[in-house]
C-alpha positions, 0 to 999 in steps of 0.5 A, a space after each residue: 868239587 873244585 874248578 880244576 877237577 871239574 875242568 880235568 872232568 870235562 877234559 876226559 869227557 870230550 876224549 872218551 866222546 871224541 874217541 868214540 866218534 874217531 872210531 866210527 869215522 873210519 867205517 862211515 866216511 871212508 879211509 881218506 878222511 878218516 886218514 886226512 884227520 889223523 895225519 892233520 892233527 899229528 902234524 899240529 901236534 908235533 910242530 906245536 911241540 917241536 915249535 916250543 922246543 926251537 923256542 929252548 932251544 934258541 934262548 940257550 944259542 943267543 945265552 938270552 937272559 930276560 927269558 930264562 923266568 918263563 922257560 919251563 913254559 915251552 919247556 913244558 910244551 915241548 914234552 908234547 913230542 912224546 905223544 906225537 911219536 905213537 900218533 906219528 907211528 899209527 899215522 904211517 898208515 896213512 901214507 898208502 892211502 893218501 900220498 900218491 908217490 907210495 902207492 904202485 902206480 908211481 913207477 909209472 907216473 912221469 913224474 913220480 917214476 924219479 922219486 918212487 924210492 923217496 916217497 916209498 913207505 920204506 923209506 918214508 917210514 926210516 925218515 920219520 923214525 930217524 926224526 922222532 928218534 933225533 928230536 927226543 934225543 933234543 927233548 932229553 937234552 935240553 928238557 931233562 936236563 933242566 928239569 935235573 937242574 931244579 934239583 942240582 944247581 948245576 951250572 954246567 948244564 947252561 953250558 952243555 945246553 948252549 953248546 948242544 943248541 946249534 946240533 939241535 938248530 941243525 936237527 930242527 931244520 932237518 926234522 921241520 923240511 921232513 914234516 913239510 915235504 914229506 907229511 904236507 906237501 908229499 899229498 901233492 907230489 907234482 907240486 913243489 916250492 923252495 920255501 915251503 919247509 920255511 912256511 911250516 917253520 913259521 907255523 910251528 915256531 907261532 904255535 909255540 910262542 902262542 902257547 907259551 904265552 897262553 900257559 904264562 897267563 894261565 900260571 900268573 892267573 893261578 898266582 903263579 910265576 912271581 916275579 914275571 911282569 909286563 916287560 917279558 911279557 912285552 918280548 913274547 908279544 913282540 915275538 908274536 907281532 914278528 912272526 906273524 909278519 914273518 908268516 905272512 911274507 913267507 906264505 905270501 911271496 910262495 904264492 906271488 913267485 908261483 902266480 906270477 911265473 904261472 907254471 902248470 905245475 906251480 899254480 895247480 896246488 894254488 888253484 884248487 885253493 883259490 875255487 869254491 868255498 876254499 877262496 872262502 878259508 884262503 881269505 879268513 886264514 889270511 885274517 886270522 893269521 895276519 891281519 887281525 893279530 897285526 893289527 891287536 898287537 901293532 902298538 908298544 902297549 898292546 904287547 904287554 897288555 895281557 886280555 889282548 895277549 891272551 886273545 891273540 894267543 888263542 886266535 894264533 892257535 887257532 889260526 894254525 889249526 885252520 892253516 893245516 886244515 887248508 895245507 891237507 883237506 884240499 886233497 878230498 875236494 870240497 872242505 869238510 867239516 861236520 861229526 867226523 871233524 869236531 870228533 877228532 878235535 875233540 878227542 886230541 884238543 882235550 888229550 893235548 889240554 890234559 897232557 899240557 895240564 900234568 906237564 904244568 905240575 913237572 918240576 918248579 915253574 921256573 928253573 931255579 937251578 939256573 944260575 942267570 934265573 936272578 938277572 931274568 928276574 931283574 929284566 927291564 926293558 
């Protein structure tokens, strides 16, 4: 048998294992969490597509060159919004359970009274429609066009894209505000902050990068993507170190703001975050999302040297898996992790990894149609 059928073999395993543990989750550990675990991984699903998209995305608003070899990587990724939408759907359920502005009782909140059509299922669920139907319409766009590109050389999809690019950064803000006001911070709707759509972002575009760069040193192990050398590498390492700064500042200054002014209704959300074993996650989330990464991929060398890379890459992932964790499961008390969790991370851990392993085969892995893919080529720094 060869390696990559033994590895699609273990990959169905852990699904079908996962999905029978995910399936008697529901019965043995209540609705709320069996809810919280499905909302947590739609959501580090969808921003991990939606994140590899803005990185498309972005490359055809700047008219970047040095990009263009290993942009049928995120291009690649990005497909993984196609099944978020029926996880996204099924995860509509959830909202009566575990959002208090959608339940009955919210007309009769003081705070909650003002928002009760906001955060109704209604009009939550019109919300979500809207912003999966908006970032297909982007997936189709910028993905199924290049894809087409492959095979017709067309030049004017360079331009349709780039002009496309600012509706798209347009629609990406709208869709990333939705997922963070309505699926993360909608569990705590007492709770506010200014810059938390911009924290989510952060997240999101991390994820993206980090598995970008994860899939361009898988496809250079398999002998794959001739001609990418340690100068683009070097530029995805430098987006890592950026971001993960960028991250930092944006998570940091939400809670320096909130503890400083030290209102009631600020420092509630951070409070339960700070007592008991969540100070624990607090602190290794900060270790894992910052401190460790900055400090692997502070030096020039470093960003292009591809064992440090690829550690990174696989420490920002899962960084942002715990992240979400930390945003969603204070909402049950005490963090939980034993059979239920590891069976939910079973079931979409592996259905992503196959998912990413048939997207990888779509297509050339590069867009050879691409009119610039030569000058991408010749890229030194």
């Amino acid at each position: 048998m060869s390696q990559a059928k033994h590895t699609a073999n273990l990959l169905w395993g852990a699904v079908a294992l996962g999905a029978l543990g995910v399936a008697g989750s529901y019965a043995a550990t209540g609705p709320e969490r069996f809810w919280a675990n499905w909302v947590m991984w739609f959501v580090l699903l969808f921003t991990l597509g939606l994140g590899a998209l803005f990185i498309v995305a972005l490359e055809h608003l700047v008219n970047a060159k040095w990009s263009v070899p290993v942009r049928r990587i995120p291009e690649r990724i990005a497909t993984l919004l196609i099944p978020a939408v029926p996880v996204g759907l099924i995860a509509l359920a959830a909202v009566p359970v575990l959002y208090p502005g959608a339940r009955p009782e919210a007309a009769h909140h003081p705070i909650l009274a003002g928002k009760a059509f906001w955060l109704s299922l209604p009009f939550f669920s019109v919300r979500t429609l809207i912003a999966f139907a908006l970032c297909l319409l982007a997936l189709w766009m910028l993905v199924g066009g290049s894809l087409k590109q492959d095979a017709s050389k067309d030049p004017a999809f360079n331009l349709r894209a780039r002009k496309f690019a600012p509706a798209f950064m347009a629609i990406f803000a709208l869709v990333i505000t939705l997922v963070a006001f309505d699926w993360l911070s909608g569990l705590t709707p007492e709770w506010y902050s200014d810059i938390f759509g911009v924290y989510v972002f952060a997240g999101a575009f991390l994820s993206g990068l980090a598995a970008t760069a994860l899939a361009v040193l898988s496809l250079q192990d398999e002998g794959r993507l001739e001609g990418v050398r340690g100068d683009h590498l070097y530029n995805l390492g430098g987006f890592l170190f950026a971001f993960t700064v960028f991250w930092s500042y944006i998570g940091f200054a939400q809670y320096m703001l909130m503890w400083y002014a030290n209102l009631p209704d600020e420092v509630i959300w951070y409070k339960v975050r700070l007592e008991g074993a969540w100070r624990l996650i607090t602190l290794a989330l900060a270790g894992l999302h910052f401190v460790l990464p900055f400090f692997a991929l502070v030096t020039r060398d470093s960003k292009k040297d591809p064992r440090r890379l690829r550690r990174v890459a696989y420490l920002m992932l899962g960084a942002h898996v715990l992240d979400i964790y930390w945003l969603i499961f204070p909402i049950l008390g005490a963090p939980r992790f034993s059979w239920p969790e590891l069976s939910f991370a079973l079931f979409f851990l592996g259905g992503i990894l196959l998912w990413i392993r048939s997207a990888m085969q779509k297509g050339e892995d590069m867009p050879v149609g691409d009119p610039f893919l030569r000058e991408g080529l010749e890229f030194r720094l």
